[in-house]
C-alpha positions in Angstrom: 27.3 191.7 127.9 30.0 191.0 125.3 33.3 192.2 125.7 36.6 191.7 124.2 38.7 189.4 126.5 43.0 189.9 127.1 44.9 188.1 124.8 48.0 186.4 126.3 50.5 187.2 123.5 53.5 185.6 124.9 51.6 182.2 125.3 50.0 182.4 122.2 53.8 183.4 120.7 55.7 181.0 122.8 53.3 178.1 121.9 52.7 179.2 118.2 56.8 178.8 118.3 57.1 174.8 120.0 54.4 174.0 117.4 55.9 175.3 114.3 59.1 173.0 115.7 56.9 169.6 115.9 56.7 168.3 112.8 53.6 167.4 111.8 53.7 166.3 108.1 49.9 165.0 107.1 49.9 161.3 108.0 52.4 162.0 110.8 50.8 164.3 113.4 51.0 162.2 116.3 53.6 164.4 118.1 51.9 167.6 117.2 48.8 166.6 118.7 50.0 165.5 121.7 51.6 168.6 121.9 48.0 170.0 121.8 46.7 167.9 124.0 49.3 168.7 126.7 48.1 172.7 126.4 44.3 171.6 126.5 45.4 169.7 129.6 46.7 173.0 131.1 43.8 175.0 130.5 41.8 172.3 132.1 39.2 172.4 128.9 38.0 168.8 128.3 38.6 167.1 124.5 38.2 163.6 123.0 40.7 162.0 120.0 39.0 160.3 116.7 41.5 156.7 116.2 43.8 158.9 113.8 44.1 161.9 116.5 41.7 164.7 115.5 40.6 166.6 118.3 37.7 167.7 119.7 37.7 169.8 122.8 34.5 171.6 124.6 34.3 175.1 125.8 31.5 174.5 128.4 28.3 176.8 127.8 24.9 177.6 129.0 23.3 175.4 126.5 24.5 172.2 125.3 22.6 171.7 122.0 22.5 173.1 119.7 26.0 174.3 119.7 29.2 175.9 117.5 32.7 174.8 116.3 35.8 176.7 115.4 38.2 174.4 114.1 42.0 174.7 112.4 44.5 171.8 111.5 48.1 170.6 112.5 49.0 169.2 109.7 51.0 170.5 106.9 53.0 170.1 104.0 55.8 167.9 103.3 56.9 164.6 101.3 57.6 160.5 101.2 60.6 158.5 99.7 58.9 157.7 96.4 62.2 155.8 95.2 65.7 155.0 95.8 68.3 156.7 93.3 71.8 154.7 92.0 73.8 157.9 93.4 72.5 157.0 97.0 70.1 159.8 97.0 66.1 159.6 97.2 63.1 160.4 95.1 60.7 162.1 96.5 56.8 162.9 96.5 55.0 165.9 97.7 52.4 165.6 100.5 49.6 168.0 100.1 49.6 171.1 97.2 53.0 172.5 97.3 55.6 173.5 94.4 58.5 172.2 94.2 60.3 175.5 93.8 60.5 176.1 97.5 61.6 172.5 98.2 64.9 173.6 96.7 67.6 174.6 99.1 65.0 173.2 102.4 66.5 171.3 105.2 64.4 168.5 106.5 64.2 165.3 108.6 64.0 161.8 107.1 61.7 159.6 109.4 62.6 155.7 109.1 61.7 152.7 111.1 64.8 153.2 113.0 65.7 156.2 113.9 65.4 160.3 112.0 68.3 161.3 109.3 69.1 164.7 108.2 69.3 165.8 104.8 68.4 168.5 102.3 66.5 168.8 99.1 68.1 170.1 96.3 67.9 170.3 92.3 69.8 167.5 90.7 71.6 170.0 89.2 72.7 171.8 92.2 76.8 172.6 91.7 77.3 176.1 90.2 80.8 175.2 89.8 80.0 172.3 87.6 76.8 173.3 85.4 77.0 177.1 84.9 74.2 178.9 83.7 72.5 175.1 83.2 71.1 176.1 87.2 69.3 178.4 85.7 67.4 176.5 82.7 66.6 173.6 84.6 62.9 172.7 84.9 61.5 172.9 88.2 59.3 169.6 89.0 59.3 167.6 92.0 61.0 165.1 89.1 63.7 167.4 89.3 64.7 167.7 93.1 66.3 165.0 95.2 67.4 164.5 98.8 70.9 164.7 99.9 70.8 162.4 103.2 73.6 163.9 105.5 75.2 160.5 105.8 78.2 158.2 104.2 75.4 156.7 101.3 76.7 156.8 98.2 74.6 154.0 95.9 71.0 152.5 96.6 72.4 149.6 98.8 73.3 152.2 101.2 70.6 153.5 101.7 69.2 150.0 102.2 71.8 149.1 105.0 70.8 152.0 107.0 67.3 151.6 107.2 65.6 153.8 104.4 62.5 152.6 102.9 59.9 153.6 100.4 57.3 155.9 102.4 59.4 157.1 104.9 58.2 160.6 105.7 60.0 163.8 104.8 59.3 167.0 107.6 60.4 170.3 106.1 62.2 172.9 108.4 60.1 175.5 109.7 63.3 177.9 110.2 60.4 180.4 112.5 61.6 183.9 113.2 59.4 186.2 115.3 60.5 189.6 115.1 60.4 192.4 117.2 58.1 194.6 115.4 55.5 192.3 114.9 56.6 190.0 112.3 56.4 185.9 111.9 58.1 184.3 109.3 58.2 180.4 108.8 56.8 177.6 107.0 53.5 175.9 107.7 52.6 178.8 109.4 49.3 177.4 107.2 47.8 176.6 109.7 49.7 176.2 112.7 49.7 180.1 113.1 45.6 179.3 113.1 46.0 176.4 115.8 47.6 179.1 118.0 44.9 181.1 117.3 42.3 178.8 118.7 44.6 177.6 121.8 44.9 181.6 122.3 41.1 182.3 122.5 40.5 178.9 124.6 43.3 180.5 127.2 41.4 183.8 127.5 38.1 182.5 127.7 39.6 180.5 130.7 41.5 183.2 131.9 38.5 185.4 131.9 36.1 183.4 133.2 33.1 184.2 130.9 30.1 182.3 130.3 29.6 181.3 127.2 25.6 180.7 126.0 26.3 178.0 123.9 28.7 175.0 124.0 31.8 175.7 121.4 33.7 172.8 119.9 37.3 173.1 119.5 38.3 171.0 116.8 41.9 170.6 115.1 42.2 168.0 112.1 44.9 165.5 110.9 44.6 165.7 107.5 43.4 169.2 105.9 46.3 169.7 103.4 45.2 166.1 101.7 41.7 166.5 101.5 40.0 164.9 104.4 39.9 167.9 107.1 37.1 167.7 109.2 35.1 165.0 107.8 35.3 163.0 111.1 35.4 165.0 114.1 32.4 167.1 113.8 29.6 166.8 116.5 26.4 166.5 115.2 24.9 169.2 117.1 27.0 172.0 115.6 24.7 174.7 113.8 27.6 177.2 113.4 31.0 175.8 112.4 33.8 178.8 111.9 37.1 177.5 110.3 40.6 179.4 110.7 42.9 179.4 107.9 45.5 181.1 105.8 44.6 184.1 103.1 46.7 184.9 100.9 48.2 188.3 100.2 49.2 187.8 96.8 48.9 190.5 93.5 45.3 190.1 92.6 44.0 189.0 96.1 42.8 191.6 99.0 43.8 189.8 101.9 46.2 191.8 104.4 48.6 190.7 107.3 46.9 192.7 109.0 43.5 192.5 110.7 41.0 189.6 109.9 40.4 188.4 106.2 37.1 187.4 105.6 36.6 184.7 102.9 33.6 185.3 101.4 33.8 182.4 98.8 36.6 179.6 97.7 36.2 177.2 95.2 33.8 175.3 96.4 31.5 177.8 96.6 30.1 180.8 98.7 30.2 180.6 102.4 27.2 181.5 104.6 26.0 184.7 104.2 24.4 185.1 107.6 27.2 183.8 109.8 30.1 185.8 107.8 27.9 188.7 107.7 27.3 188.6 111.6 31.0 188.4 112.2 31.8 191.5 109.8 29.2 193.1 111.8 31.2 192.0 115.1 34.4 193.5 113.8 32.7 196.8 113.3 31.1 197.3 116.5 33.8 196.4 118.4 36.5 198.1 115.7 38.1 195.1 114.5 40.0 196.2 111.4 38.8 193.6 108.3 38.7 193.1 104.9 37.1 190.7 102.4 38.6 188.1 99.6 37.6 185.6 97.8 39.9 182.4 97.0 40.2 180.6 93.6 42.1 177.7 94.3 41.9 177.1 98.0 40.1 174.2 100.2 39.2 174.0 104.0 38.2 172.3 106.6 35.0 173.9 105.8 34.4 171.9 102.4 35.0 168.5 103.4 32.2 168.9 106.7 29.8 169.6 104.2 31.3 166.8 101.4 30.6 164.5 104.4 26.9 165.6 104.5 26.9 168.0 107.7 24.3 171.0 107.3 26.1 173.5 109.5 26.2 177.6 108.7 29.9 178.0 108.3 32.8 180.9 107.7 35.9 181.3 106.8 38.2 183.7 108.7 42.1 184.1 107.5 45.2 185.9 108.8 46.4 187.2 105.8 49.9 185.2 104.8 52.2 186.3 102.4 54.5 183.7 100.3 51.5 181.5 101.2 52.8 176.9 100.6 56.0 178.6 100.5 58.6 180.7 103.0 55.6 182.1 104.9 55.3 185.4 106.7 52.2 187.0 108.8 51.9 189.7 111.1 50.9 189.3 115.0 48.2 192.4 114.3 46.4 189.7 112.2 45.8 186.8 114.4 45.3 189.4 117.6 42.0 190.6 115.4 41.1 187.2 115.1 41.6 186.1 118.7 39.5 189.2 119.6 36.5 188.6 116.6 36.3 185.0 117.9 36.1 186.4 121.7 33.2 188.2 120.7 31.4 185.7 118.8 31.7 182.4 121.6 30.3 184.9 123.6 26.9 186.0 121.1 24.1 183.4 120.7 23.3 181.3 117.6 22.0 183.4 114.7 19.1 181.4 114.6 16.8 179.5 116.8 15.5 177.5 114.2 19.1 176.2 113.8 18.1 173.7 116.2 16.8 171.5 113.8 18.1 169.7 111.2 14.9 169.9 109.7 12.3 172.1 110.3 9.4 174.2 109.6 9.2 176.9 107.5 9.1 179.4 110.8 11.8 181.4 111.8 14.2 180.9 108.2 16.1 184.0 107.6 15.2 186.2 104.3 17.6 188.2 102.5 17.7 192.0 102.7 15.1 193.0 100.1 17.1 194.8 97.4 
């Protein structure tokens, strides 16, 4: 019998919190996955690493194969040293989507060969004492930012001596605040806030001791916010693939920070009506408060499993984020729902028997409700 499972929301919190302070720009996650791998060790759930660190860990079910995956991704935003400037300061490129309007003002760390700086990003015309209303009228372009190492560099040679070099990564400060009445505010909450989210249900599946009538795959990727996501770490026995990500609750958009955001299409496309419909039909029977949205420019992990050729039923489910690539903010009430929705579905069996096949017979595909 199903049955929604207690949530541990100080764990969940706490280690939402220590990852949001590991940076984990994409193409330098190492520190963030270990950090995973230290909580995975915890819990006692088993999990293998790809060479570049993605992670696969195994809730342990009555059946083996074929099986399910919900998967999130540690990596997020940030930027690389694209150039050296003659006033000692440093060019910089974007990693993943991100506008350049809420680079301005950020603290981050500089990681070179020898050793982490500080420094902040600023617009090169950043002295309102010097250019007036020119602040104001400036473009805004990652062209038009530049990082202010907090050290004695004042020309490129500088920079040189201490051991800058092209590439060196950029990691943005998070600056998390959790308040008391529920809110979370921070950067790269996309999708670190969904990483907690899976480390959450994995720690009350433990706790409670259910069984589960299907393997589930735990999988967090390396490189989602540059294209890649899960195109490596997917089993090939997964017939159901769930992925937890960001929606966003801008003007125009129906996502909330509150409850579980169904995405019922992004732009690559629709995603699988009988999976996302079986969920929405989870939330109401076990009064799960939801809504639906669609996404017009927006990617997942979900697109680049089935780029790579996997045939999997998949969904997208989204705490609602406001200020989304930007100064982030969510609501606990949203990623509670989706601890709970997932509860319930790791316990349910596959949609679909047929599933079992990657081929098959004609025997046992769904139809659509006549209309």
């Amino acid at each position: 019998m199903m049955q929604l499972l207690p949530i541990d929301e100080s764990f969940v919190l706490d280690f939402l919190v220590r990852l949001l302070q590991t940076p984990s720009p994409a193409g330098y996650t190492d520190r963030a996955v270990h950090l995973v791998c230290d909580e995975l060790d915890r819990l006692r759930i088993p999990y293998e690493l790809t060479r570049r660190g993605a992670i696969r860990a195994t809730l342990k079910g009555h059946q083996q194969s074929p099986d399910r995956a919900i998967v999130a991704h540690v990596d997020t935003l940030g930027a690389m040293i694209k150039a050296f400037k003659p006033n000692g300061r440093l060019e910089v490129v974007p990693i993943g989507h991100w506008n350049a309007r809420f680079a301005e003002g950020a603290r981050v760390t500089i990681f070179t060969d020898l050793g982490a700086h500080r420094g902040s990003i600023l617009p090169l015309k950043a002295s309102g004492h010097t250019f007036g209303p020119e602040i104001d009228t400036q473009p805004v372009s990652w062209q038009n930012v530049e990082v202010r190492v907090d050290a004695k560099v004042h020309r490129e040679k500088d920079l040189i001596r201490m051991g800058f070099n092209v590439g060196d990564f950029i990691a943005i400060d998070t600056m998390v605040e959790v308040s008391e009445n529920g809110y979370i505010n921070s950067r790269h909450l996309d999708d670190k806030a969904g990483v907690a989210v899976l480390i959450g249900l994995a720690k009350a599946v433990v706790d409670s001791k259910v069984e589960l009538p299907v393997d589930c795959h735990l999988m967090l990727t390396i490189s989602e916010e540059v294209g890649a996501g899960a195109s490596a770490v997917m089993h090939p026995d997964v017939a159901e693939m769930i992925a937890i990500d960001n929606g966003t609750t801008a003007p125009g958009q129906n996502s909330s920070e509150f409850g579980v955001t169904f995405a019922m299409g992004d732009m690559t496309g629709p995603f699988d009506y009988h999976l996302t419909r079986r969920l929405i039909e989870l939330c109401k029977e076990f009064s799960i408060p939801f809504q639906r949205d669609i996404f017009r420019f927006y990617r997942s992990d979900i697109a680049t499993a089935l780029e790579a050729g996997y045939d999997v039923r998949s969904a997208l489910l989204c705490f609602g984020v406001d200020g989304s690539h930007g100064y982030e903010r969510v609501h606990w009430h949203a990623l509670e729902s989706l601890i709970n929705v997932l509860s319930i579905y790791v316990q349910s069996p596959l949609l679909f028997s047929r599933d079992r096949y990657d081929m098959g017979p004609r025997a046992g595909f769904p139809m659509l409700p006549p209309s």
